[in-house]
N, CA, C and O atoms as a CHARMM CRD file, in Angstrom:
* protein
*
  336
    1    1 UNK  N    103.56500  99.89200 110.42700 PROA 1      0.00000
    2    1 UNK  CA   102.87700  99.80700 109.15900 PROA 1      0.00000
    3    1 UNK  C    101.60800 100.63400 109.16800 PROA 1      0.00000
    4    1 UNK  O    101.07600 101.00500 108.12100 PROA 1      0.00000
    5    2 UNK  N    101.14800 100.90700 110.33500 PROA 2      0.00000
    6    2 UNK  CA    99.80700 102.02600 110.27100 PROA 2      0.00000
    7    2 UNK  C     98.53500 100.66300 109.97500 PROA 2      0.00000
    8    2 UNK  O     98.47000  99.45900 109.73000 PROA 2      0.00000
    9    3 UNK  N     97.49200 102.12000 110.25500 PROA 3      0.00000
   10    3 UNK  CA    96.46100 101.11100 109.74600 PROA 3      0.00000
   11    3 UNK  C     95.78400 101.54800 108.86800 PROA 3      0.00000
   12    3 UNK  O     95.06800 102.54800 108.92700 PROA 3      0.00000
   13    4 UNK  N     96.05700 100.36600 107.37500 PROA 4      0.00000
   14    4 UNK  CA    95.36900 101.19700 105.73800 PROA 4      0.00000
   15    4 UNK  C     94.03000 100.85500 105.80700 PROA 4      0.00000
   16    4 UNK  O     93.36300 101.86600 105.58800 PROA 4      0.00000
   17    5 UNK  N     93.30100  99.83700 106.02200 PROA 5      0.00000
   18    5 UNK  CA    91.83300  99.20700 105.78100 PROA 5      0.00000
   19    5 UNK  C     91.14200  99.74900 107.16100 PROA 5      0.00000
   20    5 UNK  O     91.16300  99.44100 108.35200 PROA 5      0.00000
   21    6 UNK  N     90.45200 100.83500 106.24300 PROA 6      0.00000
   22    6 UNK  CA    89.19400 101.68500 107.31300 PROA 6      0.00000
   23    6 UNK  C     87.95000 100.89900 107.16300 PROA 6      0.00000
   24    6 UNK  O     87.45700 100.02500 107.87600 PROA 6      0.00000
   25    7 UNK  N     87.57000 101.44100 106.04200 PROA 7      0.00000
   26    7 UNK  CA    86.40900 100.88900 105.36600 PROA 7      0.00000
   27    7 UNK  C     86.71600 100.84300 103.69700 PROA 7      0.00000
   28    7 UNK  O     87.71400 101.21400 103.08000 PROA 7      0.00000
   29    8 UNK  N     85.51300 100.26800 103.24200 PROA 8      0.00000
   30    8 UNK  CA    85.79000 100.01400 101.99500 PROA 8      0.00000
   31    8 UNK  C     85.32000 101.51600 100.66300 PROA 8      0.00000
   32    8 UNK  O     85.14200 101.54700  99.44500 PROA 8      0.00000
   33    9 UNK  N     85.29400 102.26800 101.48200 PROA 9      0.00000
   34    9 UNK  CA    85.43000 103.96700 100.99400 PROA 9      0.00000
   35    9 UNK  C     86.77200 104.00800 101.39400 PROA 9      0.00000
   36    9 UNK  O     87.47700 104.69400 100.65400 PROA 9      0.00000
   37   10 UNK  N     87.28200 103.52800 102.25300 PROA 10     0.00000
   38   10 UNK  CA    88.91400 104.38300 102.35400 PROA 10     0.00000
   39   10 UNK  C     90.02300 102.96600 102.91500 PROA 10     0.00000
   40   10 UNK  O     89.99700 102.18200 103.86300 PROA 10     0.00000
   41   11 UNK  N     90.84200 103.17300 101.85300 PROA 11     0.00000
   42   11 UNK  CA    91.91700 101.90500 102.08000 PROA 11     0.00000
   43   11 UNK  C     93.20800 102.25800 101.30000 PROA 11     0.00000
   44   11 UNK  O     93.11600 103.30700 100.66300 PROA 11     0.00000
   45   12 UNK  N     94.17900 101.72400 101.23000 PROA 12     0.00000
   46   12 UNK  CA    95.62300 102.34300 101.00300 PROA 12     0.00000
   47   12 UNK  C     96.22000 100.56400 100.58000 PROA 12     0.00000
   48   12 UNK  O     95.68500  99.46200 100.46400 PROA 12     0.00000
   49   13 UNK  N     97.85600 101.23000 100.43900 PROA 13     0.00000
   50   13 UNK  CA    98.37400 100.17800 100.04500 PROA 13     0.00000
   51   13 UNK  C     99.55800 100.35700 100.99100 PROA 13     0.00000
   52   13 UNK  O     99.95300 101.42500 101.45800 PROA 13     0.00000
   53   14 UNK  N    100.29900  98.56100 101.29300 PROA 14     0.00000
   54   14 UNK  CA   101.23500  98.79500 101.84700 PROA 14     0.00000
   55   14 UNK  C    102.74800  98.76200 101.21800 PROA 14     0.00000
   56   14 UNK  O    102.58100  98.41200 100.05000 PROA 14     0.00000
   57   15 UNK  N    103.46700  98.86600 101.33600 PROA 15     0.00000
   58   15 UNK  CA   104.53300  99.19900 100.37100 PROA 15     0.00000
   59   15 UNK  C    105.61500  98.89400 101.34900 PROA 15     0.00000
   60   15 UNK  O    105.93000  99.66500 102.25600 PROA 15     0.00000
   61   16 UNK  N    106.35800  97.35400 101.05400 PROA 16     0.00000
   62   16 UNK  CA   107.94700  96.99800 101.93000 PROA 16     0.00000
   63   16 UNK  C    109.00400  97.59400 100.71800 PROA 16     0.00000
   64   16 UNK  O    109.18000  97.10200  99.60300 PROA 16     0.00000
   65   17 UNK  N    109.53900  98.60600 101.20000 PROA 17     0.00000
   66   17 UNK  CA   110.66000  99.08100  99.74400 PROA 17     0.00000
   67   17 UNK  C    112.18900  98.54800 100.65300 PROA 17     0.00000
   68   17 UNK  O    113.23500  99.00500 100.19100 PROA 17     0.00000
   69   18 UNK  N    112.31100  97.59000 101.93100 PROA 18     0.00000
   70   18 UNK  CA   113.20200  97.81100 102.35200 PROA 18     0.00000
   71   18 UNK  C    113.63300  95.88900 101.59600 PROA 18     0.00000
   72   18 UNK  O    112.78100  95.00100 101.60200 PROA 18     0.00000
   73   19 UNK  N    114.88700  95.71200 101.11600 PROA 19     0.00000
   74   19 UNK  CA   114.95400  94.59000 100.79700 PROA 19     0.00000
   75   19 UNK  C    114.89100  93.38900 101.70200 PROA 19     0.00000
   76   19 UNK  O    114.85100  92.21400 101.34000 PROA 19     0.00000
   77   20 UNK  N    114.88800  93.86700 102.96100 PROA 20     0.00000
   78   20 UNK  CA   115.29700  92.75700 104.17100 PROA 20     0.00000
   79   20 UNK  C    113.74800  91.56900 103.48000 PROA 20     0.00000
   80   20 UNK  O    113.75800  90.37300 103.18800 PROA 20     0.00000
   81   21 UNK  N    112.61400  92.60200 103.44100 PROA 21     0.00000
   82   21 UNK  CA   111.03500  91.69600 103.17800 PROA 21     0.00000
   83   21 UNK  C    111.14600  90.98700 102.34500 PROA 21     0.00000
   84   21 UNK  O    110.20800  90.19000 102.31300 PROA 21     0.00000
   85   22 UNK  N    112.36300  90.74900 101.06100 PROA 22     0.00000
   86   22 UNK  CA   112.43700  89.54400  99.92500 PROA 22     0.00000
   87   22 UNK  C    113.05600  88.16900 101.27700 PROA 22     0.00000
   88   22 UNK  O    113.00000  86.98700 100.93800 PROA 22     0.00000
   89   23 UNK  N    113.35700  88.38000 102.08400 PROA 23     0.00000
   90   23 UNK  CA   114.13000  87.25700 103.01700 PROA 23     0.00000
   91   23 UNK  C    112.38300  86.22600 103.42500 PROA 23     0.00000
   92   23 UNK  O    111.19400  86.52700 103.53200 PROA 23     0.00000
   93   24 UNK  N    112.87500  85.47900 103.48700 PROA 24     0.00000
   94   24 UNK  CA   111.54600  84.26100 104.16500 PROA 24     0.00000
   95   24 UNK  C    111.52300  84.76700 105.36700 PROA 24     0.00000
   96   24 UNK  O    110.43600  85.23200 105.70900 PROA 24     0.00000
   97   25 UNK  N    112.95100  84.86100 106.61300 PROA 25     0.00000
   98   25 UNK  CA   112.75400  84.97200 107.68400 PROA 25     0.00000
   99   25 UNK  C    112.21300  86.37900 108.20300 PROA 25     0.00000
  100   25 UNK  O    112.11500  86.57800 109.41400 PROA 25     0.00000
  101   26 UNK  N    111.96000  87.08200 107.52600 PROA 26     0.00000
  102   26 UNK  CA   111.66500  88.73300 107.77100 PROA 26     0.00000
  103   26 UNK  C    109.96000  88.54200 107.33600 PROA 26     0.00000
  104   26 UNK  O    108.97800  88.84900 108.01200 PROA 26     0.00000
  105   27 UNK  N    110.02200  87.85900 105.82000 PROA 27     0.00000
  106   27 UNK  CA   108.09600  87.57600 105.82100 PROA 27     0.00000
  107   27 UNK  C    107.39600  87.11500 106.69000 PROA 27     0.00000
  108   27 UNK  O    106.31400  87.55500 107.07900 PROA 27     0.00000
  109   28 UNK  N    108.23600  85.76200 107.22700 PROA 28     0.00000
  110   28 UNK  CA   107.67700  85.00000 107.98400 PROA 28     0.00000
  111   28 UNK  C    107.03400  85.89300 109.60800 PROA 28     0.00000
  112   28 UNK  O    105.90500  85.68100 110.05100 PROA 28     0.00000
  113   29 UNK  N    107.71400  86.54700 110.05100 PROA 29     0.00000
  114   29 UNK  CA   107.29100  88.08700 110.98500 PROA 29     0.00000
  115   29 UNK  C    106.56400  88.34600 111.14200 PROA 29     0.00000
  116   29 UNK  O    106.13900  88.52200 112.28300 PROA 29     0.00000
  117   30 UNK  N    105.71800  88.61100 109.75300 PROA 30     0.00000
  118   30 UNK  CA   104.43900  89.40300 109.34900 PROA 30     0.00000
  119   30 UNK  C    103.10600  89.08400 109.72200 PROA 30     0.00000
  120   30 UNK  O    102.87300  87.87900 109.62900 PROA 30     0.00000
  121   31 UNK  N    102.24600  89.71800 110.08000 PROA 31     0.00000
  122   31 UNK  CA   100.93200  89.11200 110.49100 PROA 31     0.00000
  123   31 UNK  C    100.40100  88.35200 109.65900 PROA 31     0.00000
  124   31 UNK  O     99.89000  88.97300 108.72700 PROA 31     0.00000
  125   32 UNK  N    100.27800  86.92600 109.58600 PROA 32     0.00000
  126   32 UNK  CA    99.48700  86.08400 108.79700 PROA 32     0.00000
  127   32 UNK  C     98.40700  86.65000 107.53300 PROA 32     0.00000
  128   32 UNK  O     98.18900  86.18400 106.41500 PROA 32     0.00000
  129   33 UNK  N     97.85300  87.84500 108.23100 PROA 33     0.00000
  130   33 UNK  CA    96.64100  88.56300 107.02500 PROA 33     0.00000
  131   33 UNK  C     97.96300  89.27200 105.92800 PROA 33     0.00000
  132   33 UNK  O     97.72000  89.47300 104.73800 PROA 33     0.00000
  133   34 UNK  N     98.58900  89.41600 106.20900 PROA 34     0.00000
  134   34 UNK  CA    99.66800  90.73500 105.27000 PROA 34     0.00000
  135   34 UNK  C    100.18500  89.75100 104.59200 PROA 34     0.00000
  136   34 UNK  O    100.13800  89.98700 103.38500 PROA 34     0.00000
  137   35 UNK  N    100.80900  88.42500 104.93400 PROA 35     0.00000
  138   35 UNK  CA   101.72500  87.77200 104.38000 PROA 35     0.00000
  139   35 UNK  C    100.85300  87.13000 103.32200 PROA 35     0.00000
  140   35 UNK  O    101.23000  86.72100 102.22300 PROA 35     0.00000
  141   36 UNK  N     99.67500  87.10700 103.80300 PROA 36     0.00000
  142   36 UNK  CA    98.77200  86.12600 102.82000 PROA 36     0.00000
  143   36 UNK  C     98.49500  86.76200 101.86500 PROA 36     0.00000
  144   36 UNK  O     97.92700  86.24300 100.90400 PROA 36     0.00000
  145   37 UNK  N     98.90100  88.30400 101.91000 PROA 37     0.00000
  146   37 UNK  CA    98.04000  89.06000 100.14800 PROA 37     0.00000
  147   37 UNK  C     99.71800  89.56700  99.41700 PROA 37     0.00000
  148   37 UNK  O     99.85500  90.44700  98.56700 PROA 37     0.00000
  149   38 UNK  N    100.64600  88.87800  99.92400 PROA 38     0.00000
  150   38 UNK  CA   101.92900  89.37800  99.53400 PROA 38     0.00000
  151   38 UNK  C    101.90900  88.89200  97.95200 PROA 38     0.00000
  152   38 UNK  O    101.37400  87.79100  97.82200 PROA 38     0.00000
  153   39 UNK  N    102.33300  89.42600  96.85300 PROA 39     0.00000
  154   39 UNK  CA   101.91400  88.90800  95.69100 PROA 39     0.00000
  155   39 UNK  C    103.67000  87.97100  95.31400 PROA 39     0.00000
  156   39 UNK  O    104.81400  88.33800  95.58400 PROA 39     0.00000
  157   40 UNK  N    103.33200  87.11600  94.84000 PROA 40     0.00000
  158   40 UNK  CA   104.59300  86.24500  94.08400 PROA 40     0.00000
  159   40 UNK  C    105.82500  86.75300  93.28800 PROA 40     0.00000
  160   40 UNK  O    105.81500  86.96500  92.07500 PROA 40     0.00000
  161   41 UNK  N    106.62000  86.88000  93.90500 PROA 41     0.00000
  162   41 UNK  CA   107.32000  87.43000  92.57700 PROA 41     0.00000
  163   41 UNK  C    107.85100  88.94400  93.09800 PROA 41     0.00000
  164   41 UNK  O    109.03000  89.27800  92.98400 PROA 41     0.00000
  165   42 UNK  N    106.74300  89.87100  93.72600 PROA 42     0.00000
  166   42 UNK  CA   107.13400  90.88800  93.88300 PROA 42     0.00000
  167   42 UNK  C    108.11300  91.58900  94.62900 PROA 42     0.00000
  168   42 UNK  O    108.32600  92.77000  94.90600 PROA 42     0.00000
  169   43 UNK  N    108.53200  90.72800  94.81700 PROA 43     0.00000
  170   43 UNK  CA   109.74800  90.99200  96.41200 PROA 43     0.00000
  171   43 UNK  C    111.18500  91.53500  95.75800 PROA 43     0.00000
  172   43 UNK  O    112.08800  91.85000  96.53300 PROA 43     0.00000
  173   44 UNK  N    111.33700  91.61600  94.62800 PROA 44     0.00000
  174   44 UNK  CA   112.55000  92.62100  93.91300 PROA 44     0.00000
  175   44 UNK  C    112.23000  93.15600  92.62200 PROA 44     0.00000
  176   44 UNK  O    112.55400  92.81700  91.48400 PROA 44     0.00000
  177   45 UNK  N    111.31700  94.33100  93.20500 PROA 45     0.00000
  178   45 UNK  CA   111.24200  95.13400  91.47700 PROA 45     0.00000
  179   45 UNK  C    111.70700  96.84400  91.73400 PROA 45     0.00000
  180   45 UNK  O    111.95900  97.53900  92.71800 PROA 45     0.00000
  181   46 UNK  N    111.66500  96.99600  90.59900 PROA 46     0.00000
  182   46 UNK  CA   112.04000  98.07300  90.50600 PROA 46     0.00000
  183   46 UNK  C    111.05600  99.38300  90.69700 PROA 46     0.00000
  184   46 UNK  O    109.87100  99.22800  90.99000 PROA 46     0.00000
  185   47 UNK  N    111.74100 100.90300  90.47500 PROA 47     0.00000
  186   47 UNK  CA   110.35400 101.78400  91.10300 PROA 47     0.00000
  187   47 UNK  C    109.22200 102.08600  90.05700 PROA 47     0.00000
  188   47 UNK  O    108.12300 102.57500  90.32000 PROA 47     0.00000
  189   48 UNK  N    109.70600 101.69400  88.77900 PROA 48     0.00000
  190   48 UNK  CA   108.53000 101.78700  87.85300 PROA 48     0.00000
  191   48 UNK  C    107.48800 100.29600  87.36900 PROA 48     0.00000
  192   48 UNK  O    106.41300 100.34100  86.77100 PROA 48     0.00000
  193   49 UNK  N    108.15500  99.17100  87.81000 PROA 49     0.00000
  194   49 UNK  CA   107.49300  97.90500  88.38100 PROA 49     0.00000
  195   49 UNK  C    106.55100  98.41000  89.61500 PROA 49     0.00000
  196   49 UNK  O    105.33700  98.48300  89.42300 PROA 49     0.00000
  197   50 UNK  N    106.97600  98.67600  90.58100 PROA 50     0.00000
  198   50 UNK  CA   106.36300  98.96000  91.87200 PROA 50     0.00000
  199   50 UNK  C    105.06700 100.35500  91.37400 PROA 50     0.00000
  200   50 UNK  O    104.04900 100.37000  92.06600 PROA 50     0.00000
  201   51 UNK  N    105.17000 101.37500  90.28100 PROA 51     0.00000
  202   51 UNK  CA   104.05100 102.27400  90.36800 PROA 51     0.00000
  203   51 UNK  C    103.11500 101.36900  89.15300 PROA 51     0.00000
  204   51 UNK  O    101.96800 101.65600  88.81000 PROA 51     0.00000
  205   52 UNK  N    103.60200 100.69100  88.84300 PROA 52     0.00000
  206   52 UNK  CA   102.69800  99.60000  87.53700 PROA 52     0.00000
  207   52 UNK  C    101.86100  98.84300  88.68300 PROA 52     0.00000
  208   52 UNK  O    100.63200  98.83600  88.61300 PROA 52     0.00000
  209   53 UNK  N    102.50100  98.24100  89.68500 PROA 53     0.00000
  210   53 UNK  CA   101.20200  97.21000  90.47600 PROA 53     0.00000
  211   53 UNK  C    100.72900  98.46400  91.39800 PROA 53     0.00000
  212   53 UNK  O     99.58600  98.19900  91.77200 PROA 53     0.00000
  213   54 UNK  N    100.95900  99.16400  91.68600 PROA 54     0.00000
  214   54 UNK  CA   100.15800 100.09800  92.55200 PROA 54     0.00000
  215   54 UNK  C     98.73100 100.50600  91.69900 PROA 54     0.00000
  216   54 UNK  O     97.58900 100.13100  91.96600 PROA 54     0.00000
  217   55 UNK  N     99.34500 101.74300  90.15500 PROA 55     0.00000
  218   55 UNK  CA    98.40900 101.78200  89.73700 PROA 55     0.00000
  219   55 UNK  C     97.01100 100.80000  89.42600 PROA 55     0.00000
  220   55 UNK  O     95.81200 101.06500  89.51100 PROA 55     0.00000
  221   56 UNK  N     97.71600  99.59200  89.04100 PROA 56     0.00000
  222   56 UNK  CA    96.68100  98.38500  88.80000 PROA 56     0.00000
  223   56 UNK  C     96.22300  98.20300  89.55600 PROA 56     0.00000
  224   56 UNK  O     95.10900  97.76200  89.27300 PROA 56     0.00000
  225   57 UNK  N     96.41900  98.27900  90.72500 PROA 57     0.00000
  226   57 UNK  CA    96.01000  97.70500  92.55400 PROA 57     0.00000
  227   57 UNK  C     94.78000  98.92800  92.47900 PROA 57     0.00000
  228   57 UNK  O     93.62900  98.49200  92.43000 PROA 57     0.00000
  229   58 UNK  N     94.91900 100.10100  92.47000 PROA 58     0.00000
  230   58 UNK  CA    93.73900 101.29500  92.66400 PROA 58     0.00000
  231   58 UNK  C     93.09800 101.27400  91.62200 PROA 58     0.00000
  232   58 UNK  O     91.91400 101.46400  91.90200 PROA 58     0.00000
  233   59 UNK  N     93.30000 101.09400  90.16700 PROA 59     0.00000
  234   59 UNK  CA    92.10900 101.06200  88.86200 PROA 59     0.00000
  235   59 UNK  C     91.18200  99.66400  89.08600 PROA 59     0.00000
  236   59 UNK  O     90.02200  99.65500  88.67500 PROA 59     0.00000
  237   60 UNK  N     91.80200  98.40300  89.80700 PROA 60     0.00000
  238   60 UNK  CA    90.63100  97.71100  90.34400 PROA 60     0.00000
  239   60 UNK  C     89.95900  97.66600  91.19600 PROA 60     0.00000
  240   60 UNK  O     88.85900  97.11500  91.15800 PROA 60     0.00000
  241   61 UNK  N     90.71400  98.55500  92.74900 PROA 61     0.00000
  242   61 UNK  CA    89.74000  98.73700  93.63800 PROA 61     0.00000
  243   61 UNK  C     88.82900  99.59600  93.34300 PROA 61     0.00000
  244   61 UNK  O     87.65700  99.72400  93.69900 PROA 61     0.00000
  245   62 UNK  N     89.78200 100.41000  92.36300 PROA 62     0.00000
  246   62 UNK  CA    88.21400 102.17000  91.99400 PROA 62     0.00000
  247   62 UNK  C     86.63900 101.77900  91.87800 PROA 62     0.00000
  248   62 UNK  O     86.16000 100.91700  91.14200 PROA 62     0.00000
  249   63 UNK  N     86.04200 102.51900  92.67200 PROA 63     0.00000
  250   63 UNK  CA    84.67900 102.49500  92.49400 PROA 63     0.00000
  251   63 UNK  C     84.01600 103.31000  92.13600 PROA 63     0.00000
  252   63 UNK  O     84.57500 104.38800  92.33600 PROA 63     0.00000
  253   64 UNK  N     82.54100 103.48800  91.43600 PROA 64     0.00000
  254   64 UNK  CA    82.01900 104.81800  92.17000 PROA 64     0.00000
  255   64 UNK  C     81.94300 105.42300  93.44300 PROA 64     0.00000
  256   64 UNK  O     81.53700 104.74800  94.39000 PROA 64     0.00000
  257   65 UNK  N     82.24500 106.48900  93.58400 PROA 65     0.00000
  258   65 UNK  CA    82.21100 106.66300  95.21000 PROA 65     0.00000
  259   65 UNK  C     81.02000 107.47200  95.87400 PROA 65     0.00000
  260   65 UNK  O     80.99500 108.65200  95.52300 PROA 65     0.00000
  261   66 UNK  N     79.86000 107.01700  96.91200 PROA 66     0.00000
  262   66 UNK  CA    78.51900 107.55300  96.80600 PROA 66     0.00000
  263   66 UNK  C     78.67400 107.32100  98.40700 PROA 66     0.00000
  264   66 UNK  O     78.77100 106.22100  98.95000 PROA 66     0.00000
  265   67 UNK  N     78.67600 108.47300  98.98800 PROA 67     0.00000
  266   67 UNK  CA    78.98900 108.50200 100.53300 PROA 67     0.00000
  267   67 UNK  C     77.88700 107.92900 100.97100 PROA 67     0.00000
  268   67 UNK  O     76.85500 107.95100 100.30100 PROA 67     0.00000
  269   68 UNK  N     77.95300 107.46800 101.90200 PROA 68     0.00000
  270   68 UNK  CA    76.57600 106.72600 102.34500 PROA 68     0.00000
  271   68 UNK  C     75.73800 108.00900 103.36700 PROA 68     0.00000
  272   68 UNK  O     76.41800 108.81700 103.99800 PROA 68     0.00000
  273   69 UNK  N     74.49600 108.03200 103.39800 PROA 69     0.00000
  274   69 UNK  CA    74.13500 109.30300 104.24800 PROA 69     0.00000
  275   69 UNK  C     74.33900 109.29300 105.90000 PROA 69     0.00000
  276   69 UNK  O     73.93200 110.14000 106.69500 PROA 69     0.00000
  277   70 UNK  N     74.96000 108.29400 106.12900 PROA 70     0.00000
  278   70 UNK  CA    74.91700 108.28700 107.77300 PROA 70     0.00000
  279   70 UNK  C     76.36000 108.65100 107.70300 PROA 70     0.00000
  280   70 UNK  O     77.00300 108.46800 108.73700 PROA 70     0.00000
  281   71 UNK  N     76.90800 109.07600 106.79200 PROA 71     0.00000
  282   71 UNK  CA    78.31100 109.57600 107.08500 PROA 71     0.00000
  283   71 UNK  C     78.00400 111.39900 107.18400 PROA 71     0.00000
  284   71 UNK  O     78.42500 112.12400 108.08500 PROA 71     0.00000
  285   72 UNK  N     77.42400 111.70300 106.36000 PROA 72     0.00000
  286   72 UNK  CA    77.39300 112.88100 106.41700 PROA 72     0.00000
  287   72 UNK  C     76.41800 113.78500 107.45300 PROA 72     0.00000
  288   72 UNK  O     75.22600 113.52000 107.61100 PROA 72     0.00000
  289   73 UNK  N     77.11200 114.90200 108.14000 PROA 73     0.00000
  290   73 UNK  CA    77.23500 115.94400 109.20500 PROA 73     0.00000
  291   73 UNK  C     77.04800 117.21100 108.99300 PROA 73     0.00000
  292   73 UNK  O     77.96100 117.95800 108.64300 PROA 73     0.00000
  293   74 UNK  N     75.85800 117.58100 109.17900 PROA 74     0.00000
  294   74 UNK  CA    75.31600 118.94600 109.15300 PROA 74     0.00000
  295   74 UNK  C     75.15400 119.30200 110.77400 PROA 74     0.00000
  296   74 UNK  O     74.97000 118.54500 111.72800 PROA 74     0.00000
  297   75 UNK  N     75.31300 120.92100 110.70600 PROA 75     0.00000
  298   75 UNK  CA    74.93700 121.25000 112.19700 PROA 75     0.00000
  299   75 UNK  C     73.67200 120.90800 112.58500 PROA 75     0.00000
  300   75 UNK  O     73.48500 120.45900 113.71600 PROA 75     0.00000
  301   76 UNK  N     72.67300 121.07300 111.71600 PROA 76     0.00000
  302   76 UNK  CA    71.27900 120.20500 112.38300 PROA 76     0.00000
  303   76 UNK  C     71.38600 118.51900 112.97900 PROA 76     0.00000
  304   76 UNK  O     70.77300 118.18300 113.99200 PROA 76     0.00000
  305   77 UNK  N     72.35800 117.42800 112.09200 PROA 77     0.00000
  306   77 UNK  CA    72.36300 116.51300 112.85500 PROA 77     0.00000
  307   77 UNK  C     73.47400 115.97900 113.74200 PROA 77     0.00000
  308   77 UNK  O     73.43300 114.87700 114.28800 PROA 77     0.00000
  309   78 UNK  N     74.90500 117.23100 113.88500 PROA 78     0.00000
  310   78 UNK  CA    75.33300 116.85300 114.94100 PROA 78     0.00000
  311   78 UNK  C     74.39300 117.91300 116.26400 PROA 78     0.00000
  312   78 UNK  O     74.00600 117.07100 117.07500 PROA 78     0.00000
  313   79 UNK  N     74.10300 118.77000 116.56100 PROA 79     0.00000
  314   79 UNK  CA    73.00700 118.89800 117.42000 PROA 79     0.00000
  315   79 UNK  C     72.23200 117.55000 117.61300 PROA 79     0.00000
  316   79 UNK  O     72.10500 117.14900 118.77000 PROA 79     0.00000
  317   80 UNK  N     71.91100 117.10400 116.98900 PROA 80     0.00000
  318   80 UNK  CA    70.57300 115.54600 117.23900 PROA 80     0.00000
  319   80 UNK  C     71.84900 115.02500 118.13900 PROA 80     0.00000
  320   80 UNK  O     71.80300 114.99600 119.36900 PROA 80     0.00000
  321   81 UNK  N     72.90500 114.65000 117.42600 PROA 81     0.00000
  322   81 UNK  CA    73.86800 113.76500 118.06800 PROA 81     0.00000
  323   81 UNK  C     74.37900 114.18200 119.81300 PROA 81     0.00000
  324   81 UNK  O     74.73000 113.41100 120.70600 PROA 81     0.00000
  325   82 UNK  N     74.25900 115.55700 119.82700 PROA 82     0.00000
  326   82 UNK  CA    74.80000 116.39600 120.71400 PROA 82     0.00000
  327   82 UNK  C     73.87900 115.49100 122.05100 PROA 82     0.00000
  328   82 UNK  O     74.43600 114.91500 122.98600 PROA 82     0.00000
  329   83 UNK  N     72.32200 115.56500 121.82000 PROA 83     0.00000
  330   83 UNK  CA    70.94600 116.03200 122.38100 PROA 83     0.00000
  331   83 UNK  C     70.92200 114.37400 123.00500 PROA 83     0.00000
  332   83 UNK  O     70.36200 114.22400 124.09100 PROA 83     0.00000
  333   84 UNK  N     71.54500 113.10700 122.30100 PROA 84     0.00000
  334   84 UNK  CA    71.27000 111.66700 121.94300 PROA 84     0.00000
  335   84 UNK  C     71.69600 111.72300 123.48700 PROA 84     0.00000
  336   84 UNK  O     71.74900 110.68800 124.15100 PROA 84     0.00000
């Protein structure tokens, strides 16, 4: 499954398109955190159902996005970093 939750600047969605995940015994598998945000219902839709909760899923996480300055890397402060 990879790993989607970096930080809360960068996160993804996970997507079971295989039907085995509508089974209890295949959810039940799942790491307790995954199974717990599994939404009701969603375990047999179709591919334009599936880009409807995606889109909705990213127009509520959307934020402004304002890099924080300790992210950003100029050759003056990776040198500092180099020197640390």
């Amino acid at each position: 499954m990879g790993r989607v939750l970096r930080s809360k600047y960068d996160y993804g969605m996970m997507i079971f398109a295989d039907r085995r995940y509508a089974r209890a015994d295949k959810k039940n598998q799942l790491p307790l955190w995954i199974e717990s945000h599994l939404e009701p219902g969603a375990d047999n839709v179709s591919i334009d159902q599936a880009l409807s909760i995606a889109s909705k899923f990213y127009k509520d996480m959307g934020q402004d996005f304002v890099m924080p300055e300790n992210f950003l890397y100029d050759s003056k402060k990776l040198e500092e970093m180099n020197n640390e």
